[in-house]
C-alpha positions in Angstrom: -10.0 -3.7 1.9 -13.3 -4.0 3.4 -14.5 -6.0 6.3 -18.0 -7.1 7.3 -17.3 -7.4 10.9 -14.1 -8.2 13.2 -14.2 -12.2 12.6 -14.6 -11.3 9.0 -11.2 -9.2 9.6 -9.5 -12.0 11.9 -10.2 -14.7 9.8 -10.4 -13.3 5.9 -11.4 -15.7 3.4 -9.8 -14.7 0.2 -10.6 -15.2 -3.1 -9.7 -18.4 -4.6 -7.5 -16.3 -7.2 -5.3 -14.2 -4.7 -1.7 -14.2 -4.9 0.2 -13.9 -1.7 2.9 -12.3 -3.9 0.8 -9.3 -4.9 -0.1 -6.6 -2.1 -4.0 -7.0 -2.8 -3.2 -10.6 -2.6 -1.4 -10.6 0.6 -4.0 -8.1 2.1 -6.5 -10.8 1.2 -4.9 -13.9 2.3 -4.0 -12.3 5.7 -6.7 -9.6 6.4 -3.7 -7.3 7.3 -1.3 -4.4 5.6 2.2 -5.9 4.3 4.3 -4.7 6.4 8.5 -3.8 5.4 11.6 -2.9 7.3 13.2 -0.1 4.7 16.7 0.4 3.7 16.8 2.6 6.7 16.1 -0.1 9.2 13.0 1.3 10.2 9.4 -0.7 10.2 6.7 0.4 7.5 3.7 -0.7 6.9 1.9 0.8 3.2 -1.7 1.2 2.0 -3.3 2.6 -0.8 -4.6 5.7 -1.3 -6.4 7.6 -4.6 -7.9 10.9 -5.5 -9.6 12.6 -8.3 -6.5 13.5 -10.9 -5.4 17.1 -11.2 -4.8 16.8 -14.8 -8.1 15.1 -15.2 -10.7 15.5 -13.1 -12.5 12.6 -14.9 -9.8 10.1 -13.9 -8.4 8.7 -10.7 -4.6 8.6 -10.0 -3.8 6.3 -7.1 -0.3 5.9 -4.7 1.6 4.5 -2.4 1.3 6.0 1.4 4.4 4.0 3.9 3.9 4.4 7.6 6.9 4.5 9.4 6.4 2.7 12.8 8.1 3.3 16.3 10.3 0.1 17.1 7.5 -0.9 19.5 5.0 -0.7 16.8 2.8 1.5 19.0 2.8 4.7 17.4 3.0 5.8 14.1 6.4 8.1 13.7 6.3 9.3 10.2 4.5 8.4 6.8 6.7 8.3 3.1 4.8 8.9 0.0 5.3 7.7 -4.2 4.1 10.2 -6.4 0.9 9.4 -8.6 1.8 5.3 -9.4 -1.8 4.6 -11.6 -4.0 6.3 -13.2 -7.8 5.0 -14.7 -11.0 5.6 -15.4 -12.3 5.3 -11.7 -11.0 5.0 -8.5 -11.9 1.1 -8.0 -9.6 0.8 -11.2 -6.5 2.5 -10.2 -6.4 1.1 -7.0 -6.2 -2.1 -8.6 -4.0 -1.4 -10.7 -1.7 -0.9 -7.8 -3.1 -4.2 -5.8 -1.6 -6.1 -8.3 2.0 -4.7 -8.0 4.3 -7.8 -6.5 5.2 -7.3 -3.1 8.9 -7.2 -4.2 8.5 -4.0 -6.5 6.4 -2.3 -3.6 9.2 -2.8 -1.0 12.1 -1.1 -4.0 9.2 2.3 -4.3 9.4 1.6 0.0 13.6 2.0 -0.5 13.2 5.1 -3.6 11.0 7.3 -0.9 13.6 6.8 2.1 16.3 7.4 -0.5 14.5 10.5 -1.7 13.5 11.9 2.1 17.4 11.3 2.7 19.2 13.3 0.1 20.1 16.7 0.7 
């Protein structure tokens, strides 16, 4: 997401199409990351992050990066990845792809990475 200035970050003005239910949506309406507590207990926030794809260096793949918070929310602790979760033509395009994911399947890839960092 990209700001103009600080006010433009306090008080966003989203698009008339957002939907709150989708994590571009809900970074548009609120001018802020979603934020989670996992299946661990522990407080996440995620973001979206893309890169040229191995495979294809003509293509961008994009994915999923979780902060893990400390309980204060002052530090970050730890950070959980998704493997490669979109892949498109350009990088504005596979990071859409993922803005559009509902809220609800972000926070189950939020519970598959804790569930992945905890097994043996």
């Amino acid at each position: 997401m990209l700001y103009k200035s600080t006010e433009d970050r306090l008080n966003p003005v989203a698009p008339a199409d957002a939907d709150e239910s989708t994590l571009g949506g809900y970074a548009a309406m609120h001018g802020r990351a979603a934020a989670f507590t996992g299946c661990d207990g522990q407080p996440y926030t995620v973001a979206v992050e893309s890169e040229p794809s191995d495979a294809d260096p003509s293509s961008w793949v994009a994915y999923l990066v979780f902060l893990r918070w400390a309980g204060s929310g002052s530090a970050i602790m730890d950070h959980l990845e998704t493997g490669d979760l979109a892949e498109a033509p350009t990088e504005a395009d596979a990071r859409a792809r993922l803005a559009a994911l509902p809220l609800a399947r972000v926070r189950e890839l939020l519970d598959e990475a804790v569930m992945r960092r905890s097994d043996p």
